[in-house]
N, C-alpha and C positions, 0 to 999 in steps of 0.2 A: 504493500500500500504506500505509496506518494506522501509525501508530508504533507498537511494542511498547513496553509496559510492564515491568518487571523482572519482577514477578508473572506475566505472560500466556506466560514463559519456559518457564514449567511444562508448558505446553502442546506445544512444540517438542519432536520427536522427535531421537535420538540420529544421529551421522552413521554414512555408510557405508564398507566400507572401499573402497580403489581394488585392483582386481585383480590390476596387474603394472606392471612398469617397463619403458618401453625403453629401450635401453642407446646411448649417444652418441656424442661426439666424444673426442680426445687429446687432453691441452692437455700442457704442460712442464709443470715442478712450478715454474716460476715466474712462472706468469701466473697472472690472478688470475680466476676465472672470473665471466661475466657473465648473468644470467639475464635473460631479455626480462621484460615488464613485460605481455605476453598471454599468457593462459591457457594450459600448454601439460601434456601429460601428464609426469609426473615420467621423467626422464633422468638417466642413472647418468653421471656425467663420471669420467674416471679420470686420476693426475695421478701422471707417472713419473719416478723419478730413479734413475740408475745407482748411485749410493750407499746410495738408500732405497729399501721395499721400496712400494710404489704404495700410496694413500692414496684412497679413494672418496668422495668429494661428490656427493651426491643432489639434484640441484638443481630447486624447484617454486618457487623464489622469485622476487619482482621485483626482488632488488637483490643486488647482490654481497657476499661475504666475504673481508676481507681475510687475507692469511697470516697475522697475530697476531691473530685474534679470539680465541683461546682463551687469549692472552696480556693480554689487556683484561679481557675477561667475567673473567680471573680475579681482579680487583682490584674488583670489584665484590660490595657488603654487600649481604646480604638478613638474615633472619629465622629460627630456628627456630620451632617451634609454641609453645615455650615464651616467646617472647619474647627469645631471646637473640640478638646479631646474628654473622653469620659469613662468611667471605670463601669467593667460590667459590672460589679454588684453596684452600682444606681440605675441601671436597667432596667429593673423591678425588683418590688418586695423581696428582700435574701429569707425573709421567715418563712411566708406563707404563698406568695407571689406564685402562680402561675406562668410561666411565659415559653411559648414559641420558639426555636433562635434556629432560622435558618440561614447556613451559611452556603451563599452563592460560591462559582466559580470565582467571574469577577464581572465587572460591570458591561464588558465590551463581549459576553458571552451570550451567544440570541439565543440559546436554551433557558438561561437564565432570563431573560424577560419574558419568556414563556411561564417560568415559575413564579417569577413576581406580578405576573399577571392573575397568575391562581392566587396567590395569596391575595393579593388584592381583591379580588374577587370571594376570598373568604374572609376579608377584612369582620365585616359585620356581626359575622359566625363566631368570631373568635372575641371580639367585644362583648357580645350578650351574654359570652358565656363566662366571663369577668378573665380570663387569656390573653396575656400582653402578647403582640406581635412584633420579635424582631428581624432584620433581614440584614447581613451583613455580606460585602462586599470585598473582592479584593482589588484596592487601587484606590486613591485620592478621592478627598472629598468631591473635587469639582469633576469628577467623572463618575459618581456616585450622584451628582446633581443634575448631571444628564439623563441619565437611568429617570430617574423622579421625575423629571419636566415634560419628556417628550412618551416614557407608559403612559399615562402616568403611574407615580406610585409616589404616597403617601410618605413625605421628607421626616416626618418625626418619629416614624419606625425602620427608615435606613441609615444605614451604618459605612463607613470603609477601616479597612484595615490591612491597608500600604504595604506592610510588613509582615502580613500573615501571622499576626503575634495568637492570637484565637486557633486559626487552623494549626499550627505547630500544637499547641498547646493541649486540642482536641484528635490529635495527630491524622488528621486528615490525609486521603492520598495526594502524591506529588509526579508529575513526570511526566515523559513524553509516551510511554505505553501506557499509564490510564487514561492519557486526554484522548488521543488518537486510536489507540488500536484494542482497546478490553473491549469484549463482545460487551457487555454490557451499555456499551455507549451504541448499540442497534436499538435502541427500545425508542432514541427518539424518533425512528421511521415512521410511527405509530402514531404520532400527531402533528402530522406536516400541518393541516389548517389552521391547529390551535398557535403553532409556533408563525406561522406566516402572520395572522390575524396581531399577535402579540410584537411581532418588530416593523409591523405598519412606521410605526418612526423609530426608526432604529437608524443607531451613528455609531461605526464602526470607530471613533473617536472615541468613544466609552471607553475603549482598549486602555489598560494601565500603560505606563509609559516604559515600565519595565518589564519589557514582554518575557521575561521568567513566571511573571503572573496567572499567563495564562497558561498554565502547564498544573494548576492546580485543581483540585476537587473539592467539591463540597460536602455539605452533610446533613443533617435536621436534628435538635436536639430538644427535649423537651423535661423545663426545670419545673421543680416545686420549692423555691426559697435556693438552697444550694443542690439539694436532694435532685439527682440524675433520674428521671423517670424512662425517659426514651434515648436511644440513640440511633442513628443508621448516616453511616458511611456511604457516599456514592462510588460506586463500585465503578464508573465511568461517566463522561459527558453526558448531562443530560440525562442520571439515572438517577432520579430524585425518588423521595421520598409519600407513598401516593399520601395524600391529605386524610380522606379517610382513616385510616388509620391512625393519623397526631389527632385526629378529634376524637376518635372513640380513646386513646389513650386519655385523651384528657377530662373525657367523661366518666373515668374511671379513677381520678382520683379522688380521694377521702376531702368531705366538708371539712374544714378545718373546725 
């Protein structure tokens, strides 16, 4: 296969969603769960403690999460759109807070305005149902303000993070065989309309200026205060996370 060029990006259809999860193993709530490093359908792990009320990891990833990740990521600066910098734990509630955090490719990715078009479009969903929505980006503010202006997409729920300090952090994949060549970046064949309909204005301009950028993956995570509830790794371009499923995960967590 031919290298893609950032430009020929245009041409890549949006991904598909995955149908359904099956459901897994027990683990304690103090072991730390291990995801194999082969492709496997996403598996619902559930982690119980007589004090606490069970806590669900969605696991599609090849490496584990530790019980403080949501205690790291939260020490970690990113960007508003306006250029200002801001720690994830003021994101939302670290106690009890609900939120979202999906992390794009990077801004100049038309798969990715395919996804922020979904989210957007589940904007509403995810407010009624008290669910902060964030969506972070890899590349500068002002090409994170592009993405916003011409989706549109809602400036006070995106995010950039230049330096990928988040995806390191969440250790996200990197490289030129996940962007380009992991079967798993075939799924976005599956919604050419949605993804044409979504870069209607679309500026290849978006692109970070450090095109190592786009050589990265993203993910979907889903917090309760620091408490890790979901995870899933895109296993290639454009292999997101179906929605469906971050809402029944989030349907399923305990009233405070």
């Amino acid at each position: 296969m031919a290298m893609i060029s950032p430009k020929s990006l245009l041409q890549v259809p949006s991904p598909t969603c995955l149908s359904s999860a099956k459901y897994g193993q027990f683990l304690s709530v103090t072991t730390t769960p291990t995801f194999s490093p082969k492709r496997t359908p996403l598996t619902l792990i559930t982690t119980r403690s007589a004090k606490k009320p069970s806590r669900l990891i969605m696991g599609a990833s090849a490496s584990s999460f530790s019980a403080d990740i949501g205690g790291v990521l939260s020490d970690v600066s990113i960007f508003t759109t306006a250029g200002q910098p801001v720690m994830f734990k003021d994101l939302w509630d670290q106690n009890e807070g609900i939120a979202v955090v999906a992390l794009l490719r990077h801004f100049g990715c038309p798969c990715c305005w395919e996804l922020a078009s979904s989210l957007k479009e589940s904007k509403e969903k995810f407010d009624s149902s008290g669910v902060k929505l964030i969506a972070i980006g890899v590349g500068t503010p002002n090409k994170a303000r592009l993405l916003a202006e011409r989706l549109p997409f809602p400036m006070d729920c995106l995010y950039a993070d230049p330096e990928r300090k988040a995806y390191d952090v969440l250790g996200l994949y990197y490289g030129l065989g996940r962007t380009f060549f992991n079967p798993a970046s075939a799924k976005v064949f599956s919604r050419f309309d949605a993804l044409r309909k979504a870069v209607k204005n679309y500026t290849i301009e978006a692109t970070p200026d450090d095109r190592s950028g786009v050589l990265q993956q993203g993910g979907m995570f889903v917090f309760k205060g620091k408490q890790l509830l979901y995870a899933r790794k895109d296993e290639g371009t454009g292999d997101h996370a179906p929605l469906d499923d971050i809402f029944e995960i989030c349907c399923k967590v305990p009233v405070a």
